[in-house]
N, C-alpha and C positions, 0 to 999 in steps of 0.2 A: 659489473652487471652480470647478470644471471640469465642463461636464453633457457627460455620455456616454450616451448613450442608446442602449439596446437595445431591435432591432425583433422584432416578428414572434413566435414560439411561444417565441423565446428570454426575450421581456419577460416573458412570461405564466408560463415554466417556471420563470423563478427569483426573483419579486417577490411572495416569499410575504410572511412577516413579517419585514423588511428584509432579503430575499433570500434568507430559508430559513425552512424551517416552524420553526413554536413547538416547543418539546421539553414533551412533557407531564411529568406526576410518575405517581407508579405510582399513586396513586390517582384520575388522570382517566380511567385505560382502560376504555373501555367493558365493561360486563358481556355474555358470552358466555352463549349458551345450546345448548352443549356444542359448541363448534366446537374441531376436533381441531388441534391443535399437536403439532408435533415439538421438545423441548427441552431440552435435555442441563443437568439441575439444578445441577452442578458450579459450572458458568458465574458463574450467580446465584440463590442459595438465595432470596432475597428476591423476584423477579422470579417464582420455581420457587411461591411459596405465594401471590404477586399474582395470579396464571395460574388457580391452585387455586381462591381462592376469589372469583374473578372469573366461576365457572363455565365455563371451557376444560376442553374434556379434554385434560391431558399424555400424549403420547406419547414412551414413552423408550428402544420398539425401532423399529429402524428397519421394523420387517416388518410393525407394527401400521399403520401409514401408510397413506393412499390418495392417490386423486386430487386431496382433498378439504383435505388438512392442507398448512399454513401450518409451514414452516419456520421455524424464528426462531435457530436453531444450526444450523451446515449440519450433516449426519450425517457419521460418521470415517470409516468406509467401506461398498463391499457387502461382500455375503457372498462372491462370485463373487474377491478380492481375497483373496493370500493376506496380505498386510498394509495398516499406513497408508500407510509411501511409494509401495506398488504401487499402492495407491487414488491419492494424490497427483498422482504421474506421470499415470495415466489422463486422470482429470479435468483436469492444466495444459493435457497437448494437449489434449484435445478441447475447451476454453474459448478456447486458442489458435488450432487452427483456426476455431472458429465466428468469432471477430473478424477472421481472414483472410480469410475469407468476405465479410465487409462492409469488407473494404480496409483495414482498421486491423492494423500487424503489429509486434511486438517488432522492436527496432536489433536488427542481426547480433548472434546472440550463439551462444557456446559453451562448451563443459567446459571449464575447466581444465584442463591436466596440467604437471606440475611438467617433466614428459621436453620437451611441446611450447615450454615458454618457454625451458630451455636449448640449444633446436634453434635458437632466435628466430624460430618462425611465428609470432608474433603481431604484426601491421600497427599499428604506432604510426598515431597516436593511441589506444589503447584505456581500457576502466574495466575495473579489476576490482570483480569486487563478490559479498558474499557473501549469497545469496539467502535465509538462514535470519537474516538480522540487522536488526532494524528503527531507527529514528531516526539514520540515515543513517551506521550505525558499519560499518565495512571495507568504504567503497567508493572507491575510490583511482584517481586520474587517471594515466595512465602517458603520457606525451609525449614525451618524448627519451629520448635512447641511455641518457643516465647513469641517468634514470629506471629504463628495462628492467634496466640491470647490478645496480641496486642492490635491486630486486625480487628477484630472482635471490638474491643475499647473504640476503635475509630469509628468504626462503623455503630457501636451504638450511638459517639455521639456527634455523630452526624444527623443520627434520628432523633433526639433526643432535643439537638438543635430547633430541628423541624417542629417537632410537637411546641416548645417554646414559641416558637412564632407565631405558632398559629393560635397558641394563647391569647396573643396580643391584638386585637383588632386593628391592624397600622395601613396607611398608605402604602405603604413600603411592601407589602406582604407580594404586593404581587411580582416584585422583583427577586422574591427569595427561591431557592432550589427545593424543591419538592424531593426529599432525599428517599424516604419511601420509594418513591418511584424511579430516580435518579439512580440510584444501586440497581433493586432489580432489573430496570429496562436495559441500562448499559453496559453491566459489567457482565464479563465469563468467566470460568475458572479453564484453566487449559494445561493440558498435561504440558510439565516443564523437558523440555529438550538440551539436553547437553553439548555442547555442540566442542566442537575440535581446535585445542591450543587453552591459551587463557584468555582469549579473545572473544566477546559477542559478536556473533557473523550471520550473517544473511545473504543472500544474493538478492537483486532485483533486474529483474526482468522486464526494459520497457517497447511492447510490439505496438505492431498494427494492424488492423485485418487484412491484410494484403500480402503477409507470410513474412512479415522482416521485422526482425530485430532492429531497434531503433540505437539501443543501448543496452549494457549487460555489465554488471559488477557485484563483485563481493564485498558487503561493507562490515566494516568490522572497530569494532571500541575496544578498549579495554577495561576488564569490570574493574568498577570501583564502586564505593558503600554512597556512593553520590547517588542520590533519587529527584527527580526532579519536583519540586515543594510550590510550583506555580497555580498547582488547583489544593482546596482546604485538603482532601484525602491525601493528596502526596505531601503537603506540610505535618498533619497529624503524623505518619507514620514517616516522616524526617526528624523531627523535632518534639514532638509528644508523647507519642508510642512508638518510640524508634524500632521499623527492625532492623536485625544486622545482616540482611542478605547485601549481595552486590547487584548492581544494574544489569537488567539485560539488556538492555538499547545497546544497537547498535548503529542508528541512522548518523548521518553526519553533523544533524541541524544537533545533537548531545554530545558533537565534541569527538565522533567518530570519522573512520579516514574511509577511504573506498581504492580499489583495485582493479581499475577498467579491465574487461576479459577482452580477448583478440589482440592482444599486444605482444612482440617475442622480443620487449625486453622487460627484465621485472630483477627486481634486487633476491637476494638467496633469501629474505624473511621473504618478499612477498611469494616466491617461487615456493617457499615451503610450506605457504598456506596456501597457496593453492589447491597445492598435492596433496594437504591432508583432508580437504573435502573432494579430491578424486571431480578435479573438474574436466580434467582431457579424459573424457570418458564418454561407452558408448548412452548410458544413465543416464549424465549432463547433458547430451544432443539430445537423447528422451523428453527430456525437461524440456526443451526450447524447443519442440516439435510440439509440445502440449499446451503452452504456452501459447504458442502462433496459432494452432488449432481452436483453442478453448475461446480464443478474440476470435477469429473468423465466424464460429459459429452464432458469437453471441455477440454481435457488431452493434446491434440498432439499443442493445441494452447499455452496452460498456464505451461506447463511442467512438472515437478513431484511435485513440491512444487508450495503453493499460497499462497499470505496472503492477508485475507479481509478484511478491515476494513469498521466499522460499528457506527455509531452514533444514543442514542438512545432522542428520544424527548418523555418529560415526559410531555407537554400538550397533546400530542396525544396518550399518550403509544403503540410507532409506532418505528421502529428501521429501520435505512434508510442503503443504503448501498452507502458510500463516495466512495471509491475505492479501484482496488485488483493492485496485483502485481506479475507479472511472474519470476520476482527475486527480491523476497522481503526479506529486511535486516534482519537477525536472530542473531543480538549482545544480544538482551534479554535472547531469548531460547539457546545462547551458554554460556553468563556468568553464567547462575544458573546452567550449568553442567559442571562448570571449565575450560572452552576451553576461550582462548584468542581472541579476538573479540578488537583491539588495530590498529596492523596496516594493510596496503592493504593484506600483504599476510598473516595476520590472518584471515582476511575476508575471502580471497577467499578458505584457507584450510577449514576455518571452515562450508562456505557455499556449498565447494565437501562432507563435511561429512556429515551434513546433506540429500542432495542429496542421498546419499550411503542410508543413516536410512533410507529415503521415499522409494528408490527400492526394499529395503531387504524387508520393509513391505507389501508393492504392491504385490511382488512375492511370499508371506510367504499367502496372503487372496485369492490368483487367485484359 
């Protein structure tokens, strides 16, 4: 083995119980004596009568809220909003600039338009990627000419499908994809980041608003020309329009591995990947200061859990931030504490308990 040691507020932030706090069960949460929560029962009916008869008071409008309530679902929008995506947008910027604000900023990125890629504005190397799709499905490396041509090809006929359908007067129609709208609304182009070794890597970052790190890890795949073909755009440019880039997923659910941080024992590979994204560093505690800061602020939006993920670029020794998530997956942080993480209602027990650890600890630092 390999001792890697981390100094300073980084040892202390992440050496909880081997690198991340314990996950409780819904019966270790403390009992409340009527401390007001925001929590949208949907989520987890079970969690919704844990809450109940733990003595919390549920609140399930957002107008009943104070100063005072603990979000643990972020709320879907204001009133002031005349929908959810008008709420969405509000909040991306304003979360976006707040981490602007502390030097940390999203890779170049922008709309899609179908008009601007057969114009060819778009600066190879780029990803596309589709921002409503999670476990790393349509996000695609575009790198050479034949790459961008054959993008092009997929994406017209995808449109082209579209128009066909809507030829046809059918029942069916209205279960088909509106691809027009489907490209535009969801995809970005995003400047591509290189990142350190031959490995796709990420960190992710999962806090609370109560200043703690839940969980912390570098994950990391290795590229291969595998694309994942489970939506029609990822089969077209697997099998139709092949391109020949490699994968950039890096998440686990694609076959990738992960590197809990706070730990001082690690093998000489993982020790040396570490060191090449410069994670004992004053930069990295930066990061997880921004992180706990950026939740705190924006609690009643992001809810009691967030997970950030971050990608770091080793020409610029610059750490970008890809994107968070207001229910973001915890099969990582629940298998290395033995909790099943397998099927739908594993997930959803696993991610009320979760939830429950974030509250206990919120209420244990106020």
């Amino acid at each position: 083995m390999h001792f890697f040691f981390f100094y300073g507020r980084i040892a202390n932030y992440l050496m909880g119980v081997a690198g991340m706090e314990r996950i409780i069960s819904y019966d270790e949460l403390p009992f409340s004596y009527g401390d007001s929560v925001y929590f949208r029962m949907e989520t987890d009916p079970k969690l919704y009568l844990t809450l109940i008869s733990k003595g919390y008071k549920v609140v399930k409008d957002i107008r009943d809220a104070d100063e005072s309530t603990i979000f643990i679902t972020g709320r879907r929008q204001d009133y002031f909003c005349q929908n959810y995506e008008e709420y969405r947008r509000l909040i991306n910027g304003s979360i976006q600039k707040s981490f602007g604000n502390k030097g940390i900023t999203k890779p170049k990125t922008v709309k899609f338009s179908y008009n601007d890629l057969i114009k060819y504005k778009y600066q190879l190397p780029f990803v596309l990627k589709n921002e409503n799709q999670n476990g790393g499905r349509e996000k695609f490396l575009i790198s050479t000419e034949d790459d961008y041509n054959n993008l092009i090809k997929a994406c017209r006929y995808l449109l082209d499908r579209h128009q066909m359908e809507l030829a046809h007067d059918s029942e069916d129609l209205k279960y088909q994809i509106d691809y027009d709208k489907y490209l535009d609304l969801n995809f970005n182009v995003q400047e591509y980041i290189p990142t350190p070794s031959k490995y796709n890597t990420t960190v992710r970052v999962l806090t609370t608003p109560g200043n703690i790190v839940l969980y912390a890890a570098l994950k990391y795949n290795e590229s291969s020309k595998y694309i994942d073909d489970t939506t029609l755009l990822g089969y077209l440019l697997s099998e139709v329009y092949p391109i020949s880039t490699k994968s950039i997923v890096s998440n686990t659910l694609s076959g990738g591995s992960n590197i809990l941080l706070g730990e001082n024992n690690y093998s000489k590979f993982e020790a040396s990947l570490l060191d090449a994204h410069n994670i004992n560093s004053q930069q990295f505690e930066e990061l997880l200061n921004t992180s706990e800061s950026i939740h705190a602020t924006y609690n009643s939006e992001l809810g009691i859990i967030c997970g950030f993920d971050y990608i770091y670029d080793e020409n610029r020794n610059k750490w970008f931030l890809l994107e968070y998530h207001s229910r973001p997956m915890v099969g990582d942080y629940s298998k290395r504490q033995g909790i099943n993480y397998i099927t739908k209602d594993d997930r959803m027990v696993a991610e009320g308990r979760v939830r429950a650890t974030a509250l206990s600890l919120v209420r244990k630092n106020r």
